[in-house]
N, C-alpha and C positions, 0 to 999 in steps of 0.2 A: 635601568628601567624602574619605574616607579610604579605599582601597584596600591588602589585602595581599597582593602575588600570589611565587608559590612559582615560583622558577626551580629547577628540579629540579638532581641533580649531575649527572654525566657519566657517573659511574663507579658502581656501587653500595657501598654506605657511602662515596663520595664527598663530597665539599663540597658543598652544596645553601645556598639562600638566599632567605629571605622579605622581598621590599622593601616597604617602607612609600613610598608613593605619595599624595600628598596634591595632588586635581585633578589627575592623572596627571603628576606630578613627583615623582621618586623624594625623600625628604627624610628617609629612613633605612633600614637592614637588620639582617638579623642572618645571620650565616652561621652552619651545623651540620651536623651528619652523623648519620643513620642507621643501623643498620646493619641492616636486618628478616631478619636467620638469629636476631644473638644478638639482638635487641631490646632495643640499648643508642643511646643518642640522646645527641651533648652538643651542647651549645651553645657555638659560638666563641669568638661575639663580637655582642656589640648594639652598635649603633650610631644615633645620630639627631643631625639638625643642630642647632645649639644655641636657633634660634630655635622651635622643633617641640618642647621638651623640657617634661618636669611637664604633658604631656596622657594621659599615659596610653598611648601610643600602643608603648611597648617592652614594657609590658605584654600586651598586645593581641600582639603578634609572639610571647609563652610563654604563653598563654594558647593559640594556635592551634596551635603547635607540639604541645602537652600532647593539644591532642583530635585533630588529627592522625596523631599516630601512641601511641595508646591501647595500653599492654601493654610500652610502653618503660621500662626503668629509666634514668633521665635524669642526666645531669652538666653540670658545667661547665669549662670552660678555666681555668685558674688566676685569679683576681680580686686585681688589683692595686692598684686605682685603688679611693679610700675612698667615693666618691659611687657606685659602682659596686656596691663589699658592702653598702652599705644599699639601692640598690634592690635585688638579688636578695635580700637578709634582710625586704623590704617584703611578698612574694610568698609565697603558699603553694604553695612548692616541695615536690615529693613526697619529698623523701630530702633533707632537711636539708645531710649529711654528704656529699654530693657534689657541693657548691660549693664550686670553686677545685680540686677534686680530679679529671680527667676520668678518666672509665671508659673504655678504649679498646678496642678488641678486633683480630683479625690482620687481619679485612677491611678495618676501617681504616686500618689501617698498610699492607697489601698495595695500596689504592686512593693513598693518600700517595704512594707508593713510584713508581707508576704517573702519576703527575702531576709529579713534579718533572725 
């Protein structure tokens, strides 16, 4: 059974994270950030271990992100890694052009700033 549970950030438009939990053993994440003034949303980073991987299951973590917070214009953190731009090219992402490109905005950078 598969679980994905939302550890919130700390901060707003802070770093927040949806672990993928498989029989309640974490066995991937994905970290993002929020920001609900501007309603701009990127995504980190996905992650999943490698035995867990081609289930679907990093899908399932943008998928809930997406209906989660509904009215966000969404990005992503730069995409470096080639197995990486084909699954986010796999996905019916809403703004094409805002992968590998993140949208960022002051609250998030004012929440950074306040974390390190």
């Amino acid at each position: 059974m598969v679980e994905l549970v939302t550890i919130p950030a700390e901060l707003p438009a802070g770093l927040a994270v949806v672990e993928i939990r498989e029989h309640g053993v974490a066995v991937g994440d994905a970290d993002y950030r929020v920001c609900e003034v501007c309603r701009l949303g990127v995504v980190e980073q996905v992650r999943v271990d490698p035995p867990f991987r081609r289930r679907g299951l990093a899908t399932q973590v943008i998928i809930k992100l997406l209906a989660d917070w509904p009215g966000c214009r969404w990005s992503t953190s730069p995409i470096n890694a080639p197995g990486a731009l084909c699954f986010w090219k796999s996905l019916d992402w809403p703004e094409p052009e805002t992968l590998g490109s993140p949208v960022e905005c002051a609250h998030m950078r004012h929440a950074d700033e306040r974390t390190s």
